[in-house]
C-alpha positions in Angstrom: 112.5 138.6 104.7 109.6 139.5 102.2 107.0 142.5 103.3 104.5 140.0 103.1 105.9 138.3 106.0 107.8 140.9 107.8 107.2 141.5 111.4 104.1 143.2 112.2 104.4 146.9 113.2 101.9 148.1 115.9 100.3 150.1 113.3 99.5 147.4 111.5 98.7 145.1 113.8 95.9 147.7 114.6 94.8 148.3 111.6 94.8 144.4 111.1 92.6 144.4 114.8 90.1 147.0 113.6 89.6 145.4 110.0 88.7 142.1 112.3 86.5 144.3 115.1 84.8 146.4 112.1 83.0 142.8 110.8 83.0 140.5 113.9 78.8 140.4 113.2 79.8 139.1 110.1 82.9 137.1 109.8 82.0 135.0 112.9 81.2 130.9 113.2 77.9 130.3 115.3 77.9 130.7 118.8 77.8 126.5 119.0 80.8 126.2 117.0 82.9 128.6 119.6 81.2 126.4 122.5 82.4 123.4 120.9 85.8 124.9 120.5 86.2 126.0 124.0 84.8 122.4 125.4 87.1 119.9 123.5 90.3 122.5 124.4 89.3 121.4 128.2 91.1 118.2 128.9 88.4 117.2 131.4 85.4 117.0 128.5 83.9 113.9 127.9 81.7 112.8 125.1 78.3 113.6 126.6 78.9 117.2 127.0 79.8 117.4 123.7 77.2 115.5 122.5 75.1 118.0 124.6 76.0 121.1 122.9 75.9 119.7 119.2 71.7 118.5 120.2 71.4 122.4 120.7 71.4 122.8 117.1 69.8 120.6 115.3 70.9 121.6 112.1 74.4 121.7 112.4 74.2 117.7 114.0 72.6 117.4 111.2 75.7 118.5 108.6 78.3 116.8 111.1 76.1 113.6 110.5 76.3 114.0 106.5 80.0 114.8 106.4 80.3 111.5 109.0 78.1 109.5 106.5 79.9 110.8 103.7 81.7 108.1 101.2 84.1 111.0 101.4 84.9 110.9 105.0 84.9 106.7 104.4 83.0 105.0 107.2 81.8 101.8 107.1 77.9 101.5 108.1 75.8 104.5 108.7 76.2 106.5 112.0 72.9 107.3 113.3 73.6 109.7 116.3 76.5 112.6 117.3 77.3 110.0 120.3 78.1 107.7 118.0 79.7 109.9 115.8 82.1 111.0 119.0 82.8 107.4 120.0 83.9 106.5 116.7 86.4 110.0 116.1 86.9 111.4 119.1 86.4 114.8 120.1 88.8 116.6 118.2 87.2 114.9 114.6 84.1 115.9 115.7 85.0 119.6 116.5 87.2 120.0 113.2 84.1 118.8 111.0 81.9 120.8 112.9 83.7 123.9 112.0 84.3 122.9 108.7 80.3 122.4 108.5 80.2 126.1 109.7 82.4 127.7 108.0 80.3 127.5 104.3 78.2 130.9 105.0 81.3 133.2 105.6 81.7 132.7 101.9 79.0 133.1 100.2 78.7 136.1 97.6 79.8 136.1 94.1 82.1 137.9 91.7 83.3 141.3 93.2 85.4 142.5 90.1 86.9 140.9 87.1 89.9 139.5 88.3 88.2 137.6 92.0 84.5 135.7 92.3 83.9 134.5 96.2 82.4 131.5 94.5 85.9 130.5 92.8 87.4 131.7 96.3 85.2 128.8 98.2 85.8 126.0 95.1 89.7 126.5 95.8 89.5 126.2 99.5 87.3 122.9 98.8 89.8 121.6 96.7 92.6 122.7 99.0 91.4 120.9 101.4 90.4 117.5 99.6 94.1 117.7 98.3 95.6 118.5 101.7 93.0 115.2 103.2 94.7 112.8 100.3 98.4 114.1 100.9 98.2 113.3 104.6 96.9 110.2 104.1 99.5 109.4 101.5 102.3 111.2 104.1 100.7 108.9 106.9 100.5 112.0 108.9 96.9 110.7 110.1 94.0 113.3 111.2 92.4 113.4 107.8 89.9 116.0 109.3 92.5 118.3 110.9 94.4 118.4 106.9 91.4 119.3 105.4 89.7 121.5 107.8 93.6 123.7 107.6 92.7 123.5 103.8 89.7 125.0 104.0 90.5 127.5 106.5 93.9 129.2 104.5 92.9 131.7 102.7 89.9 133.1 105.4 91.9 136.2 105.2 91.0 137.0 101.6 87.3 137.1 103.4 88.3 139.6 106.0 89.9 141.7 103.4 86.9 141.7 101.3 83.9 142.2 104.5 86.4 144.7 106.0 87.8 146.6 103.3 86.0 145.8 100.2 87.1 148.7 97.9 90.9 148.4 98.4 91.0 144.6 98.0 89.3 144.7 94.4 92.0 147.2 94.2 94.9 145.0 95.3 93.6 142.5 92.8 93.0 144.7 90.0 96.8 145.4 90.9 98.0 142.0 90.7 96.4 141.5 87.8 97.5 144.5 85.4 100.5 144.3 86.9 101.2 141.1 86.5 103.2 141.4 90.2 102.5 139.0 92.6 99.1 139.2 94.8 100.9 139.3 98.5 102.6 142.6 97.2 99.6 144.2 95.5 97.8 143.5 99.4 101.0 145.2 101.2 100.7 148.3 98.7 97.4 148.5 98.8 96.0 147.2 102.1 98.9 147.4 104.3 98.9 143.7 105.1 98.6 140.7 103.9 95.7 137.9 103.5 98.0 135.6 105.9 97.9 138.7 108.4 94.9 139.2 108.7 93.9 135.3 108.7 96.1 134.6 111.7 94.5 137.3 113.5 90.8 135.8 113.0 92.0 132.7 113.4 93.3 133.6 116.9 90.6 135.5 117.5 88.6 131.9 117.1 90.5 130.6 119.5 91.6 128.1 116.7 94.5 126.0 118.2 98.0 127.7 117.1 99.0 125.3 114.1 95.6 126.7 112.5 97.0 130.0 113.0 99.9 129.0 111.5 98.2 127.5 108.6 97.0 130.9 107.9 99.6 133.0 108.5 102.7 131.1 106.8 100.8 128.6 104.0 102.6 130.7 101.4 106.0 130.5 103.2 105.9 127.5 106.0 109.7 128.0 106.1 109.8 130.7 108.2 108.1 128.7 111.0 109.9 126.4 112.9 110.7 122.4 111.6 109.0 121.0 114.2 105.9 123.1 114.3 105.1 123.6 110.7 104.0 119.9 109.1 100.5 121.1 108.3 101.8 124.4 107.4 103.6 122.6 104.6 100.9 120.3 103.5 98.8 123.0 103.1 101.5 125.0 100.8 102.0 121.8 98.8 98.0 121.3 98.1 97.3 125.1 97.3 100.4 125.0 94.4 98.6 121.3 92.8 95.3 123.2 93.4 96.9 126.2 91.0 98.2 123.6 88.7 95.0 121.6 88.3 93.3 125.4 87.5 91.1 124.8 90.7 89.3 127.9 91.7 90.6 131.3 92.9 95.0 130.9 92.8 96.0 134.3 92.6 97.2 134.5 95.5 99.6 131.3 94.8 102.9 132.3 93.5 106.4 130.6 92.2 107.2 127.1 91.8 106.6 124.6 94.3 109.7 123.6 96.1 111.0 119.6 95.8 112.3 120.1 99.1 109.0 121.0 101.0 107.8 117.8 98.9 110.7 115.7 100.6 110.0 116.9 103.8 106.8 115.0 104.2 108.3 112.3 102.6 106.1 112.4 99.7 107.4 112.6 95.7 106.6 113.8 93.0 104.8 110.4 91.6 102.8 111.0 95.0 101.8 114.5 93.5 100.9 112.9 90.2 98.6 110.2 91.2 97.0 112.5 93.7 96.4 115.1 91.2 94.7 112.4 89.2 92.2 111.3 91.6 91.4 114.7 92.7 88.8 115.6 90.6 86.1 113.1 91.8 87.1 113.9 95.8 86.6 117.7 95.0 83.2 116.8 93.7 82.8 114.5 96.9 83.5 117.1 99.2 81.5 119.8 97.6 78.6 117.8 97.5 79.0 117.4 101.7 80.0 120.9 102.8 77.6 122.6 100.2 74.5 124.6 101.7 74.1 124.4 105.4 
């Protein structure tokens, strides 16, 4: 087992608690968001009371309506109202594009050193998760908002690292880069954990569901979770190495060759890859123009 992925020591999982504690007025989504999370994990929600919460804040029905009415999210006719919205995609759409529509401010900034911009950081999530909407469509795996909302969400560790311990992650990268080592081991020298550690932990201190946490915490090695449990997991892994290939924002972090067999096991080829890759471009663009601002 790598020391990127080894089991988590107490220490660290303390430090890892206290990097997360030190910046929770920062690296938190809106009270709403954490309202809507908690009401569509309650099996007895309905449709008004989510409806209820979103007409709280105007602005963010506002977003969800824009990413609903999106030629990227592909709706026929225009959806006037959040009801509607939540009729048409259920509540568990609805939630997943309203954290997506949140999570744009955690990362904002620009470039920190030489080697890392926040900027390129938020272009390679976007494109992650475009990437990660188009392979699950292609795999058939459905919930084209729970793909891309993983997508975006993978690397929120890198944004822990940098609110919570700024100094020694332009370290670790400074690392990686004159080193020429790999990112994940420049983080474990340096920081004592990895991106993927410290992203599971905010993630679960969300409340995300557990295959989000998984999403950040194994994206770089899906293999070590289970078969059954680690689908998106995989996609993820599969859009972040055609993300590095493409030259799409901040890829550091993304290391080897992308395995055929992690391909196969979504049933998708490498012509899949290819014609994906092609049509990429213009989604990315799509997709920025949606979750930009806000």
């Amino acid at each position: 087992m790598s020391p990127a992925t080894a089991t988590t020591d107490a220490e660290t999982e303390a430090m890892i608690r206290g990097s997360i504690d030190e910046i929770s007025h920062i690296a938190t989504l809106p009270e709403v968001t954490l309202k809507i999370i908690e009401l569509v994990d309650n099996p007895d929600s309905t449709a008004q009371d989510l409806n209820k919460i979103i007409s709280h804040d105007p602005a963010l029905g506002a977003r969800i309506l824009k990413v609903v009415n999106s030629a990227f999210y592909g709706l026929p006719g225009q959806i006037g109202s959040i009801n509607r919205a939540i009729v048409l995609l259920g509540l568990n759409a609805v939630k997943n594009i309203a954290i997506a529509a949140s999570l744009t401010k955690l990362f904002r900034g620009g470039k920190i050193c030489d080697g890392f911009d926040a900027r390129e950081l938020w272009s390679h999530c976007i494109a992650t998760a475009t990437a990660c909407r188009l392979l699950a469509e292609r795999a058939k795996l459905g919930k084209g908002d729970e793909a891309f909302l993983a997508g975006l969400i993978h690397d929120i560790g890198i944004m822990v690292e940098i609110q919570a311990r700024r100094t020694d992650f332009v370290e670790a990268v400074n690392h990686a880069v004159a080193s020429e080592g790999t990112f994940r081991a420049s983080e474990i020298a340096v920081l004592g954990a990895t991106h993927e550690q410290f992203g599971a932990a905010l993630c679960k201190t969300w409340k995300f569901p557990e295959t989000f946490q998984n999403v950040a915490g194994f994206h770089h090695e899906p293999r070590l979770l289970p078969e059954g449990a680690r689908a998106l997991a995989v996609l993820v892994h599969i859009a972040d190495h055609l993300t590095k290939t493409l030259e799409l924002g901040f890829t550091l972090d993304v290391e080897g060759e992308l395995d055929p067999a992690l391909v196969a096991e979504l049933n998708l080829t490498q012509a899949d890859l290819d014609e994906i890759a092609t049509g990429l471009p213009e989604a990315i663009a799509e997709a920025q123009g949606v979750f930009s601002g806000g």
